[in-house]
Structures are given as structure tokens and as C-alpha cells.
C-alpha positions as CSV (number, residue, x, y, z in Angstrom):
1,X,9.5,6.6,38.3
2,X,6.5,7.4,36.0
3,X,8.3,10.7,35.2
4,X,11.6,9.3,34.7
5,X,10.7,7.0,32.4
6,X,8.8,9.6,30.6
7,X,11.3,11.3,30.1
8,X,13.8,8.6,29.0
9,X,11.4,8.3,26.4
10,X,10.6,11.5,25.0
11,X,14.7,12.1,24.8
12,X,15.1,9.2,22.6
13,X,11.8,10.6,20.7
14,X,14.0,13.9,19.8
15,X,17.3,12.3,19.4
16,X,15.5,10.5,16.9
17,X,14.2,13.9,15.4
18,X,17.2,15.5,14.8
19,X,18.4,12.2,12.7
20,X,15.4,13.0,10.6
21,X,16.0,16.5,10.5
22,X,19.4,15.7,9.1
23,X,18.7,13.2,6.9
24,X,15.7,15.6,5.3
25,X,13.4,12.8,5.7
26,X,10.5,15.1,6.8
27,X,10.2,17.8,4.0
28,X,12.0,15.3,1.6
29,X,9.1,12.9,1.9
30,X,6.7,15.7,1.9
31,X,8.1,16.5,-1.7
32,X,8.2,13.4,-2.8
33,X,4.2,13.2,-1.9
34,X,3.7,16.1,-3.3
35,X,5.0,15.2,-7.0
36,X,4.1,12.0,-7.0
37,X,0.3,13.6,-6.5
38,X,0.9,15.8,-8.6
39,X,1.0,19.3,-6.8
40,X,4.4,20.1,-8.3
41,X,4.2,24.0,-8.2
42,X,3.8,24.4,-4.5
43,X,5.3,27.9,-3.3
44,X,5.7,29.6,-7.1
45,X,4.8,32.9,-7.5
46,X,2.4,33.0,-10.7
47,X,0.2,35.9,-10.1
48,X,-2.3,33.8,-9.7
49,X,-2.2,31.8,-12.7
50,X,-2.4,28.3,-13.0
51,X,0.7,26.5,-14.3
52,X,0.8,23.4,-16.3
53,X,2.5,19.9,-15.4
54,X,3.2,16.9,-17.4
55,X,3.2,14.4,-14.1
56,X,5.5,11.3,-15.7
57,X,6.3,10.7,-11.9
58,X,3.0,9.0,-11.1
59,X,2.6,6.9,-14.1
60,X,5.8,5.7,-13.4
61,X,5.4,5.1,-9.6
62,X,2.5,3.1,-10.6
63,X,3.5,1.1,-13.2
64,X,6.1,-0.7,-10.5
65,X,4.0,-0.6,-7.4
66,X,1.1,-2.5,-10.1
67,X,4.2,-5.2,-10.6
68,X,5.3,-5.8,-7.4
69,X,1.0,-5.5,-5.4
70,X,-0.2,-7.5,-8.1
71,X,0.2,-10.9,-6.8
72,X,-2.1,-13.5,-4.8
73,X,-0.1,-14.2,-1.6
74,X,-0.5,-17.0,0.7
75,X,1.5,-17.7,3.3
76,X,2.5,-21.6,3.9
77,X,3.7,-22.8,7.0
78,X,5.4,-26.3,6.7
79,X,7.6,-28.5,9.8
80,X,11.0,-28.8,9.6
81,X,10.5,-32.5,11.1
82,X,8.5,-35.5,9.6
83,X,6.0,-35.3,12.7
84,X,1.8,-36.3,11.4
85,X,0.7,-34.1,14.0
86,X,3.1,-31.0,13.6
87,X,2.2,-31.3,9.8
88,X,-1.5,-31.5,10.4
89,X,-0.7,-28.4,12.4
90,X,0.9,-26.6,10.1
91,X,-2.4,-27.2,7.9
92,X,-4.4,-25.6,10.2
93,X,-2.0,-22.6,10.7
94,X,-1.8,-22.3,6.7
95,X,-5.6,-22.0,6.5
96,X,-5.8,-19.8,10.1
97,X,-3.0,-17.2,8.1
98,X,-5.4,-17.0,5.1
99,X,-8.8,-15.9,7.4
100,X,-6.3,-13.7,9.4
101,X,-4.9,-12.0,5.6
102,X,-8.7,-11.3,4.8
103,X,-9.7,-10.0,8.3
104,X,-6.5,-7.1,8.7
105,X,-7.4,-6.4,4.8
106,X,-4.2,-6.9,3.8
107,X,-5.0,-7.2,0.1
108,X,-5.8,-3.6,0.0
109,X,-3.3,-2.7,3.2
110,X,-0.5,-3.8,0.9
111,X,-1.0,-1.3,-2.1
112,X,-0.7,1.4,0.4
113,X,3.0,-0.4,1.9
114,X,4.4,-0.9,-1.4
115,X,3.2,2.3,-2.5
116,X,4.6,4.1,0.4
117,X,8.1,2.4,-0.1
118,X,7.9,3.5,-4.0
119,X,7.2,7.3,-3.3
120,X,9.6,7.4,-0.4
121,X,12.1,4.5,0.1
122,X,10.3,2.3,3.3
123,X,7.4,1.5,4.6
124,X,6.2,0.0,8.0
125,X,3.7,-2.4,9.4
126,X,2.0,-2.2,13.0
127,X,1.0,-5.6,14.2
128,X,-1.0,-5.2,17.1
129,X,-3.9,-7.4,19.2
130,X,-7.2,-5.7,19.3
131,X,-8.0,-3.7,22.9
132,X,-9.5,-5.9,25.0
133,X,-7.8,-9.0,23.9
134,X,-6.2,-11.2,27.1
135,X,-3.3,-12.6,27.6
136,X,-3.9,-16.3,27.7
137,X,-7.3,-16.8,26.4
138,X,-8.1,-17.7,23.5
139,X,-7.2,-16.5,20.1
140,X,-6.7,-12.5,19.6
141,X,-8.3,-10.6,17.1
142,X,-4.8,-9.0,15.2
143,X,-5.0,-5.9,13.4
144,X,-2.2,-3.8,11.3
145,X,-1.5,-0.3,11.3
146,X,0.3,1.4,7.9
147,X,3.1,3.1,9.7
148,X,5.1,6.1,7.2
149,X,8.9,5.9,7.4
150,X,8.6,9.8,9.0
151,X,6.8,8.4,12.0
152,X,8.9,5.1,13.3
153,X,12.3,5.8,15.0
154,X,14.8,3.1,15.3
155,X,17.5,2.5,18.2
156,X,20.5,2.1,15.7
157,X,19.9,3.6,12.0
158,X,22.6,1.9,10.6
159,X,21.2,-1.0,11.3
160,X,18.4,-2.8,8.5
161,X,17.2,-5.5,11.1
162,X,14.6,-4.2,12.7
163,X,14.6,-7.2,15.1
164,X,18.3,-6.5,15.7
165,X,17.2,-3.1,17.1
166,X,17.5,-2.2,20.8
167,X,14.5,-0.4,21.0
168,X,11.7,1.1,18.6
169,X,9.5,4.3,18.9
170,X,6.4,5.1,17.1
171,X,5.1,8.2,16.7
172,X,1.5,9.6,16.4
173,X,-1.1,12.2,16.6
174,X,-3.7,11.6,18.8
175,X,-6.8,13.0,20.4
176,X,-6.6,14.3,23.5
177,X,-9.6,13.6,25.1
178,X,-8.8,10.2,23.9
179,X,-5.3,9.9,25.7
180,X,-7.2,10.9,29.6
181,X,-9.5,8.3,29.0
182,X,-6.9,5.5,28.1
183,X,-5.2,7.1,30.9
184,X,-8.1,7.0,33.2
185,X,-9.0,3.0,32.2
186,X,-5.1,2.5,33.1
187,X,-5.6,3.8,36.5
188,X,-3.4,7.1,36.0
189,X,-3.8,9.2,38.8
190,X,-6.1,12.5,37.8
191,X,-3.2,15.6,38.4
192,X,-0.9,13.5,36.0
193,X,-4.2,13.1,33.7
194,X,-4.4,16.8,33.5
195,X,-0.6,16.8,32.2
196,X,-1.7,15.5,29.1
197,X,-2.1,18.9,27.0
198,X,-2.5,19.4,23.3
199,X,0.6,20.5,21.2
200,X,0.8,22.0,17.7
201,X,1.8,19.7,14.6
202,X,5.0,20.5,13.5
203,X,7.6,19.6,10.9
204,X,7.4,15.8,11.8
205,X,3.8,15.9,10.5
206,X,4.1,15.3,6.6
207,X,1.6,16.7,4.7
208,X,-0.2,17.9,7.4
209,X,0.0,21.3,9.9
210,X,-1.7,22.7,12.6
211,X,-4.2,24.4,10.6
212,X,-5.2,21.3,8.5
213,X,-6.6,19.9,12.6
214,X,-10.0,20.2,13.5
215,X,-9.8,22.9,16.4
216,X,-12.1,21.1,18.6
217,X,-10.4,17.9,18.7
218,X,-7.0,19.1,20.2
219,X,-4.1,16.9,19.5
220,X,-0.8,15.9,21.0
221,X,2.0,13.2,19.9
222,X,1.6,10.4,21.2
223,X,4.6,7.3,22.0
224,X,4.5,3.8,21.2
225,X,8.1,2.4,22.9
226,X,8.8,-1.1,22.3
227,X,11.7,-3.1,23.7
228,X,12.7,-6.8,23.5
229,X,14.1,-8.3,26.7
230,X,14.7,-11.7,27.9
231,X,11.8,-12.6,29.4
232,X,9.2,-10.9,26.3
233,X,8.4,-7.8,24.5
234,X,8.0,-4.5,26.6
235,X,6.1,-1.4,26.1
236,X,4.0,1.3,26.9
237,X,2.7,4.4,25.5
238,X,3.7,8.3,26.4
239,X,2.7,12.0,26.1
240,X,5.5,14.4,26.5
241,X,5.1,14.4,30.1
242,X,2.6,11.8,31.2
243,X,3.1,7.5,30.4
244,X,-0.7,7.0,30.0
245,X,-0.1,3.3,29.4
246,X,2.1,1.6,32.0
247,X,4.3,-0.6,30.9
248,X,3.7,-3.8,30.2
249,X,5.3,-7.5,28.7
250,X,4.0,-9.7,26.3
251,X,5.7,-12.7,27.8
252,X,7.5,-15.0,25.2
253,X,7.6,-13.0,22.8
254,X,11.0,-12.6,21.2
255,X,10.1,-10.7,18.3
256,X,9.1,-6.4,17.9
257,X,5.4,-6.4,15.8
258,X,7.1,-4.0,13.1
259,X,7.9,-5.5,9.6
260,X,8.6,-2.9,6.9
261,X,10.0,-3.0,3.0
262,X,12.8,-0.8,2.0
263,X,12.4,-0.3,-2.3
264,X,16.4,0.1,-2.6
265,X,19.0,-0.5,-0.2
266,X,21.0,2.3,0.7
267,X,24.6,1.8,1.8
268,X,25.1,2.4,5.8
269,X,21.4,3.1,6.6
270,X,18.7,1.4,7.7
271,X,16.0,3.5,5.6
272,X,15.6,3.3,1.7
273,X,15.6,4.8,-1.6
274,X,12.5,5.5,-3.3
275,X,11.5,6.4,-7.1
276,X,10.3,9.9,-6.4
277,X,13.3,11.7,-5.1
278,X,15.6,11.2,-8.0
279,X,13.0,12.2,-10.6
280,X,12.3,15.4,-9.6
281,X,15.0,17.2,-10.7
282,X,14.1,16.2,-14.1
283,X,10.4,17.1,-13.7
284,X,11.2,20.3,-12.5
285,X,12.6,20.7,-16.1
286,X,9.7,19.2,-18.1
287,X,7.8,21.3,-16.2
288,X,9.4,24.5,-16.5
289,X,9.9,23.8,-20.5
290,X,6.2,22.9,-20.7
291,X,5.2,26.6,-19.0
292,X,8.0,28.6,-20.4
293,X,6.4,26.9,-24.2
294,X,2.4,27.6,-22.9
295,X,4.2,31.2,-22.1
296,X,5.3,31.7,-25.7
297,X,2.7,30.0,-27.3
298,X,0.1,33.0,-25.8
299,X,2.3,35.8,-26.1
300,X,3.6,34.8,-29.7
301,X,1.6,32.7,-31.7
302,X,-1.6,34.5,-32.0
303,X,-2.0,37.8,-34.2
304,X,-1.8,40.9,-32.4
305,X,-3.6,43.6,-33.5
306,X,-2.0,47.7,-33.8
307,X,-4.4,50.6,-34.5
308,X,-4.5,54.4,-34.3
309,X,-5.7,54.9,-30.7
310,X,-7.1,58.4,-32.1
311,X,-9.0,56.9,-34.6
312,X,-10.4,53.7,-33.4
313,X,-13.7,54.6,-30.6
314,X,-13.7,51.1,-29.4
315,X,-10.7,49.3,-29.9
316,X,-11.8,47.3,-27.5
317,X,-13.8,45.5,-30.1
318,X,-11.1,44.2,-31.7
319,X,-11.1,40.7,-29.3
320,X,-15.1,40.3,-29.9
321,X,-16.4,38.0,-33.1
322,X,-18.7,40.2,-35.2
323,X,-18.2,42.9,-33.0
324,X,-18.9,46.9,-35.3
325,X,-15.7,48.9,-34.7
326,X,-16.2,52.7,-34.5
327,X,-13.4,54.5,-36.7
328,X,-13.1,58.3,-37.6
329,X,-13.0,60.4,-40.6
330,X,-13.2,56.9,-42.5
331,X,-13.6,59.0,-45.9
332,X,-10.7,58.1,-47.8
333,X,-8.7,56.6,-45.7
334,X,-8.3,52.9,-45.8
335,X,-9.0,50.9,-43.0
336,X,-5.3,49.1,-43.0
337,X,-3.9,52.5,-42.2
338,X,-5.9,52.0,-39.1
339,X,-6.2,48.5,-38.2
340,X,-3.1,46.3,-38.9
341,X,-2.0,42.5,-37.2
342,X,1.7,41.4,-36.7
343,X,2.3,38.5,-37.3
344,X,2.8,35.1,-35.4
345,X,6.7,34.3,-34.5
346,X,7.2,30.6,-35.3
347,X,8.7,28.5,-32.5
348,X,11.3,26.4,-32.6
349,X,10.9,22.7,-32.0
350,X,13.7,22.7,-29.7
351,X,11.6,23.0,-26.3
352,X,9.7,20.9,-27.1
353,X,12.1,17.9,-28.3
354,X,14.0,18.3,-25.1
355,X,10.9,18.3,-23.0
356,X,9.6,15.0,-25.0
357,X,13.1,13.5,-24.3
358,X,13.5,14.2,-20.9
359,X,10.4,12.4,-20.3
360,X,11.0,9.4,-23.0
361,X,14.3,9.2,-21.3
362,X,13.5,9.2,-17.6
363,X,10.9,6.6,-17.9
364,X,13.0,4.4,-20.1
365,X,15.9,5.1,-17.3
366,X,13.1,3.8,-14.6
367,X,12.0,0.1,-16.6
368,X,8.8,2.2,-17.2
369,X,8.5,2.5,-20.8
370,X,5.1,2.2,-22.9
371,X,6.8,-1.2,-24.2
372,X,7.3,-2.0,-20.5
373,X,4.6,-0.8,-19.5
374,X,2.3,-3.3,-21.6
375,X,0.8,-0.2,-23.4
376,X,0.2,-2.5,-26.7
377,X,-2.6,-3.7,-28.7
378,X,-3.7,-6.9,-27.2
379,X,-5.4,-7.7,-30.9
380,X,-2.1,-8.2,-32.3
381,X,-0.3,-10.5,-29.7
382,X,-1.4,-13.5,-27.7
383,X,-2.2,-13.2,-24.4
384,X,1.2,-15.4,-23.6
385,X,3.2,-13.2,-25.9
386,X,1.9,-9.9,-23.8
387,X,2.8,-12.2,-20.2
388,X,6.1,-13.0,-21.6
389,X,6.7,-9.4,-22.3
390,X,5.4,-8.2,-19.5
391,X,7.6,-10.7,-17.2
392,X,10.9,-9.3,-19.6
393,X,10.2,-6.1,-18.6
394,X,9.4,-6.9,-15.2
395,X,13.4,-8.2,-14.5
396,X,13.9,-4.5,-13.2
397,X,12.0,-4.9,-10.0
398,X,13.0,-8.4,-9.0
399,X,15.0,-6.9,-5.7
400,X,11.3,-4.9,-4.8
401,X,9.2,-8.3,-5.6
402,X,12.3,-10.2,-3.3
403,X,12.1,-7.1,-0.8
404,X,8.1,-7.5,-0.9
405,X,8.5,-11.5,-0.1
406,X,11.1,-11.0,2.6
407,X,8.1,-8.3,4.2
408,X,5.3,-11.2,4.1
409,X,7.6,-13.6,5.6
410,X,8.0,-11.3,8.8
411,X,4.9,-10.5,9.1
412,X,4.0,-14.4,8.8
413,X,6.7,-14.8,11.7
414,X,4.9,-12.4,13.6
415,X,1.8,-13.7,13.6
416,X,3.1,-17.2,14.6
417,X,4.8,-15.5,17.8
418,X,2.2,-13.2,18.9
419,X,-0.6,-15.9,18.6
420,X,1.7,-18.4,20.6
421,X,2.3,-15.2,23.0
422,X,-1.5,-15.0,23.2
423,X,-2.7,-18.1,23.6
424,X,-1.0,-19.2,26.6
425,X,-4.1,-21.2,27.8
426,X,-4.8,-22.4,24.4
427,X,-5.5,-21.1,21.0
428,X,-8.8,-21.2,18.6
429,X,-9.0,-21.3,15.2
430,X,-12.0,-20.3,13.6
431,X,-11.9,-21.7,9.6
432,X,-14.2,-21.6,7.1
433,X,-15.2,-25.3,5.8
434,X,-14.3,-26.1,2.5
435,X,-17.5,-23.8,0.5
436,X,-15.7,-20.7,2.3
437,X,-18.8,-20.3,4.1
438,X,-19.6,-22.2,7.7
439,X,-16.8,-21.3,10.4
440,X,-15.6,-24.6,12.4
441,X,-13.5,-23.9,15.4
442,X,-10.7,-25.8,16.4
443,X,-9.3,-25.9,20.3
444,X,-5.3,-25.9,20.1
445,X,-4.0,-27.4,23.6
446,X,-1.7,-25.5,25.5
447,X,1.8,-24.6,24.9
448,X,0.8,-25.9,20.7
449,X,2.8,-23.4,19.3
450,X,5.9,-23.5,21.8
451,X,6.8,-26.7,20.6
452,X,6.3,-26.4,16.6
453,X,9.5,-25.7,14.6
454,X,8.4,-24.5,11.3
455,X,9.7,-23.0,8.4
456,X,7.5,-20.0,6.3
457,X,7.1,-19.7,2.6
458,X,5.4,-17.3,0.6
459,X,3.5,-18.4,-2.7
460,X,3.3,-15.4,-4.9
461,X,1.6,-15.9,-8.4
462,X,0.7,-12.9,-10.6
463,X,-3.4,-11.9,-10.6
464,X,-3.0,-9.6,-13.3
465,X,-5.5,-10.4,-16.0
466,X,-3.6,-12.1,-18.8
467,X,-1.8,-14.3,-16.0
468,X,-5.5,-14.8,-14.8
469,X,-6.4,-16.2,-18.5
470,X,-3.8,-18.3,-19.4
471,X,-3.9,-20.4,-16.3
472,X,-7.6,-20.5,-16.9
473,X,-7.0,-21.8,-20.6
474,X,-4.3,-24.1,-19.3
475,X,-6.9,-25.8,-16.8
476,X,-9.5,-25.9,-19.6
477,X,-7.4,-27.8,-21.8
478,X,-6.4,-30.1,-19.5
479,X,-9.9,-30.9,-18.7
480,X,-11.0,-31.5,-22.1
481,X,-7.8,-33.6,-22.2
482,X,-9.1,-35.7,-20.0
483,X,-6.4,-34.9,-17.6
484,X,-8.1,-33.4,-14.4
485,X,-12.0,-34.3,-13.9
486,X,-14.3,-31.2,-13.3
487,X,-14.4,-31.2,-9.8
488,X,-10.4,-30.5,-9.4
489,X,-10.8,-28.0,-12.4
490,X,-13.2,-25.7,-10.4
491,X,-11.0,-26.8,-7.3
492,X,-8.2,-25.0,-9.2
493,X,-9.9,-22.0,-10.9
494,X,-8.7,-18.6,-9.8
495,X,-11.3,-16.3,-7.6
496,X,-11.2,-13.1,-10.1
497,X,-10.9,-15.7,-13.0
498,X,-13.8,-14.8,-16.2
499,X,-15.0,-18.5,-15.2
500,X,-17.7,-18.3,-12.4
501,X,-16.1,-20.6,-9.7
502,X,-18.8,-19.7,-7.2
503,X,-21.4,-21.1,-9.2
504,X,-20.0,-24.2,-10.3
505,X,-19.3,-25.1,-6.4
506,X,-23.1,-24.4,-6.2
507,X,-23.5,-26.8,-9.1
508,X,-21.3,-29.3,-7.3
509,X,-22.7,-29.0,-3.9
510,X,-26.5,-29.5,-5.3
511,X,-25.2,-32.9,-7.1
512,X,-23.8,-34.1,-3.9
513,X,-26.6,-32.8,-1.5
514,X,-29.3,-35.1,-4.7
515,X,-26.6,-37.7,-4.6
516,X,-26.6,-38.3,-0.8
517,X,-30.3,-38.2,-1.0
518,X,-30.8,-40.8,-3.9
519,X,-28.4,-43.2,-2.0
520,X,-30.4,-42.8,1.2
521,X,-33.6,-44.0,-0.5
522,X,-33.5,-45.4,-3.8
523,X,-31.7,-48.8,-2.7
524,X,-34.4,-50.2,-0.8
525,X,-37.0,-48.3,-1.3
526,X,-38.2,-50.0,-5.1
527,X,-37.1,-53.5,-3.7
528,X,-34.8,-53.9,-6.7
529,X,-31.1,-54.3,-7.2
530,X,-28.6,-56.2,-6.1
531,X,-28.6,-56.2,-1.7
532,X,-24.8,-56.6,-2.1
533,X,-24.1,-53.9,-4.1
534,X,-26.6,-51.7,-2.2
535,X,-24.7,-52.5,1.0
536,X,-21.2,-52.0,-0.8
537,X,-22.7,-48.7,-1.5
538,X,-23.3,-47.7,2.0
């Protein structure tokens, strides 16, 4: 049955191959990497010389992913009834969400997703619980895993949904020492452990060959199959020949761990369209004008020196400053009927005002212009004039900035499903207080989460430093105003803001810890006062 299944799985693992193969995604990704990082001459023949680039891809990849990344996300969990305790819940959930965003890293885990879906077209997240978590205790520790478009393979690609799928593969290299011990913790009997062999890396591995793997630590693709049935979420893991992971159900669990963003919708497929790929057509031009103009430049524009080889002893000298040249029979002969330089051939500005207006052009195309870009002097606008430019500009990428909220708001349905999948004794929640720093844990009964009907929203507000400072200013105002008091001023200040939150909530927490200790003593103490007010007090 083992085998059988093993191979069920490695079928749909090449079926799903030769869509990839077809669709170019393997070395079409790889050259999109490739010229977004610049290596943009791979396989030319130059005799060895290095060739210039003008990379306008990567400026322009970065400039977007910089406007969609830079954002503080929350995720907010709210009830869709009018129930005190499934709000109070939902509190608890909110603030649980927020320790969970800081311990998978998320902040800098979603550069490398947006990023991924810029170069490419899609990107995937992995949302897994940590080995050795059980089923039914407790709360599990959850952990993501950046997945490339290359290396996830879908049931139906037409289809967007990536719950609506049947099934979902993903695809890996991994150690093979470190496959026979999973297999051996998994109870794998020992001649199917020896079935687990290394294999070579081929086109599926993007960026990356057989020769670029450590020797010593032999690799082979691994399997992830996941499939949702009635009763949960099934899956195991596979070698070629071997399932080294039997499978297994996460029961309850309605919903596959995989959330990805897609940069552009493309029309009957279930993958996307990136930046890279229709750029490089025109930066194979730039390029080619830039070296053809270096080319000219060398051969042309420098004076070039003609003399009588049966004259000159050392013509060699020619090329060296202060160098004595060696003539003969110099008597009455002048030296220009010896030595003479041709002169430099002008070139025409024509190469290089198409290769300044391919690149002026493509970036304009792209939204990515220096205007757009917010390359202007920041002494001669206000900081609200440079946001309100910036958010002009920024109209462009409103379907990646929706595409990127629609990718939180999986992943913050994910989280709800697996931690009422895993918590099937109970969940708990361990929060910081309200200083950020002492945990509190709090013990969610049984069966919590199976009854809670919520609804997920995704606050996104821009971190980028002149949205930064004019909330900061807006607050300050307000305070001096009159408006706020100064304990909801630092209450509201942003964590990378130029104010130092931190240390006012060290100012504040010393005034109440001298506070509480004044009104524990002073009352009494002296003898003094008014005993009413002293007891209205405490």
C-alpha cells in the first residue's frame, strides 16, 4: 500500500512537471532572478571581457515591492454576533495573532513573499506546527516556510483558489541522511529506509545545480502531499520510492496551510504575472547599446598612433607617459614623418538617446519614475506634500497592496483553523502585559474556537518615514491642543517613530510605581488630612 501510494504521488509530482516545463516556469523564473540581480550576460561569449549593464530592472522591482512591504499589519479578529464573551475572545485572539506575527518573523518573511511575487508573478506561504507539537494539547508553536512558485504544484491550474484545489504537492531538496532518520522516528521498516537514495538536482531547481550541492550531504526531492477531506486535512511526505512520513489527519481542519499572492492576474491560470519578465526584452537593448557605445568609445575616441615600424626601436613606448622613444637616422628627418596620431571619430548622440529613452520610458511605463519614485528634495516640499505625492503615484499598485491584504487575511484564517485543530483539549495563550514585557498565559476551555464565528480584517497603515512623521506631528498637536492627555499620546506613538516611546512608558511606569507608593503611606502616616478623603482614595 506504502508503494502504491508512493507512487500515486510521485505521478502527480511529474504530471505537474511537465505543466511547468510547458509553461517555462523553470528557466523563465531563473531569468527573471537572474536580471533582476543583475547577472544579465549569462552565456555571452566576450573573450573574457567584462560587459557592462545599466540594471533599471531592480530599481524598479524595488521601488513597488518598498510600496506594497512597507506597511504595519495587524490582523483584527472581530464576532459577527453581539456576544461579551465571543468579543472578549476575539481580543485575546487579536493580541495572540500579533505575538504569533513577531515569533514566524513575518515582518521580514513578507519582503521576501512580495518580493518573490514581483520578480516572478506568485509567491507561497508554508504554515506548518513545529515537530513535536501534539494534537490536542495545548497551543502549537507555528512556523512559515517561503515557498517559490517553481516548487508548489497544484491539482487544477486553472484554478486561483488554492482552497478550491483537490490536492497540493510541495516540492523540496532535502538531506538524505535526514529523510532515514525521519523515516526511522516514523517506524519505516529498514530495507524501505535503504530506498531512500540521493538524486541529482535538475531543471526544477532554480538557480541552483548539482554542482552548486555540497558532495557530502547527498540530496534527494523530497514530497509534501496535502489533501482536504471530510473528516480534516491529510498528508504525508515521500521520496521517489519510499513515503517516509505515513500519512496522517489533522482532524477538523477544513482548510490547506498554503496562502500565496499572485502580482497580476493572468487570464485562465492560477499562477501570475510578474515585473521582470516583460522588461527584459527592453534591457537586453539598453544593454547591448550600452556595450556596443563602451565598444566604440575604446576603439574610436582615443588617438591612435602610426609610425615607421623600420624606424621606431621601441614603438612600444608609445602607450608609456615620459617614456624615451628610440628613432633612427633622426638627422634631418622630422619626427612627424615618423610618429603621427589619427584622429578621434566623433560619435553620434543617437545610441545614446535611444538607450536614455528606453530606460526613461520603461520605468515611466512601470509607475517607477524618479517623480514616482519620491527621488525629490525633501527641503523644498513638506513632508505632507512628499506623502501626498507619494500616495498619487502609488495608485498603480493598488490591485498588489489588495492582492497583499487578501494574502494576510488567509493566512489569519489559517491560523484560526489550525490552532482550533490543535487545541483540541484546550488552547493557551501566552501575551505580553501591556509594557510588552511580562508573558501572562491564558487557559482557553475546550472546543473555544469551534464555536466562535468571526470575521478577519487587516489594518494596514504606511511605516514609511514621512507617514511616520506626520502622524507623529498630528499627535503632538493634539496634545498641546489639549485634546489627548500624555498618557494616550505615548499610547498612540508609532514604534519606529523619532519620538522615544519606550522611554516615556519608563517615565510613566516610574510615576505610577511613586504614585502607588505615596498613596500607600502618606495618608496615615503624618496623621493629617481629611480620613474621608483618604478613604475615598483607597
Amino acid at each position: 500500500m506504502s508503494e502504491g501510494r508512493c507512487t500515486a504521488i510521485w505521478e502527480r509530482y511529474e504530471a505537474g512537471r511537465e505543466h511547468h516545463r510547458r509553461a517555462n516556469l523553470y528557466r523563465g523564473d531563473e531569468r527573471c532572478h537572474r536580471f533582476y540581480e543583475g547577472d544579465q550576460w549569462a552565456g555571452i561569449r566576450s573573450g573574457g571581457e567584462e560587459l557592462p549593464s545599466l540594471n533599471f530592472i531592480r530599481p524598479i522591482c524595488k521601488y513597488k515591492v518598498a510600496t506594497v512591504a512597507m506597511n504595519d499589519t495587524a490582523i483584527i479578529y472581530t464576532p459577527q454576533t453581539e456576544d461579551p464573551a465571543a468579543a472578549l475572545l476575539c481580543r485575546l485572539l487579536t493580541a495572540y495573532a500579533a505575538v504569533q506575527w513577531e515569533q514566524a518573523g513575518m515582518d521580514a518573511l513578507k519582503w521576501e513573499v512580495v518580493r518573490g511575487a514581483c520578480v516572478t508573478g506568485d509567491h507561497y506561504l508554508y504554515c506548518f506546527a513545529e515537530s513535536g507539537a501534539a494534537l490536542g494539547s495545548g497551543g502549537p508553536v507555528l512556523r512559515l516556510q517561503s515557498i517559490p512558485r517553481t516548487e508548489i504544484y497544484l491539482a487544477d491550474e486553472q484554478q486561483p483558489d488554492l482552497q478550491q484545489q483537490e490536492w497540493i504537492l510541495i516540492a523540496e531538496r532535502r538531506p538524505v541522511a535526514q529523510l532515514r532518520r525521519q523515516a526511522k522516528a516514523n517506524g519505516i521498516p529498514a530495507r524501505q529506509i535503504a530506498r531512500i537514495l540521493p538524486d541529482e538536482a535538475d531543471d526544477t531547481q532554480v538557480g541552483a545545480t548539482g554542482a552548486d550541492e555540497v558532495a557530502r550531504e547527498e540530496k534527494c526531492t523530497s514530497l509534501l502531499f496535502l489533501q482536504r477531506r471530510e473528516d480534516g486535512l491529510h498528508f504525508c511526505r515521500a521520496t521517489r520510492e519510499v513515503v517516509y512520513q505515513p500519512e496522517q489527519v489533522i482532524p477538523g481542519l477544513d482548510w490547506y496551510p498554503v496562502c500565496g499572492m499572485r502580482w497580476e492576474q493572468k487570464a485562465g491560470s492560477a499562477r501570475g504575472v510578474g515585473v521582470v519578465g516583460p522588461l527584459i526584452p527592453n534591457q537586453i537593448e539598453v544593454n547591448r547599446t550600452l556595450a556596443r557605445r563602451a565598444v566604440c568609445v575604446k576603439r574610436y575616441s582615443f588617438p591612435t598612433a602610426v609610425y615607421d615600424a623600420d624606424r621606431v626601436a621601441n614603438p612600444e613606448a608609445l602607450g608609456r607617459v615620459g617614456a624615451s622613444l628610440k628613432v633612427k637616422n633622426l638627422a634631418g628627418v622630422p619626427l612627424t614623418s615618423m610618429v603621427q596620431y589619427l584622429t578621434p571619430v566623433g560619435i553620434g548622440a543617437d545610441a545614446a538617446a535611444l538607450q536614455s529613452e528606453l530606460v526613461s520610458l520603461s520605468r515611466e511605463l512601470e509607475g517607477a519614475s524618479d517623480a514616482a519614485t519620491g527621488q525629490v528634495d525633501p527641503t523644498r516640499a513638506s513632508g505632507e506634500a512628499i506623502k501626498a505625492a507619494r500616495d498619487q503615484s502609488a495608485l498603480v499598485l493598488n490591485e498588489q497592496i489588495a492582492a497583499y491584504r487578501r494574502m494576510i487575511e488567509q493566512l489569519a484564517g489559517i491560523w484560526l483553523r489550525l490552532w482550533a485543530a490543535y487545541a483540541g483539549n484546550g488552547l493557551t495563550l501566552r501575551l505580553p502585559d501591556e509594557e510588552g514585557a511580562a508573558c501572562r498565559r491564558i487557559e482557553l476551555p475546550p472546543g473555544a474556537l469551534d464555536r466562535l464565528a468571526v470575521d478577519v480584517r487587516i489594518d494596514i497603515s504606511p511605516i514609511d518615514p514621512y507617514s511616520v512623521l506626520s502622524r507623529q506631528m498630528a499627535l503632538e498637536n493634539a496634545l498641546a491642543a489639549g485634546h489627548i492627555t500624555f498618557e494616550e499620546y505615548v499610547g498612540a506613538l508609532d514604534a519606529n517613530g523619532s519620538a522615544p516611546r519606550d522611554r516615556f512608558r519608563e517615565i510613566l511606569a516610574a510615576r505610577r510605581a511613586k504614585g502607588g507608593e505615596a498613596d500607600a503611606v502618606s495618608p496615615l502616616q503624618d496623621g493629617g488630612g481629611d480620613p474621608a478623603a483618604a478613604g475615598a482614595a483607597g
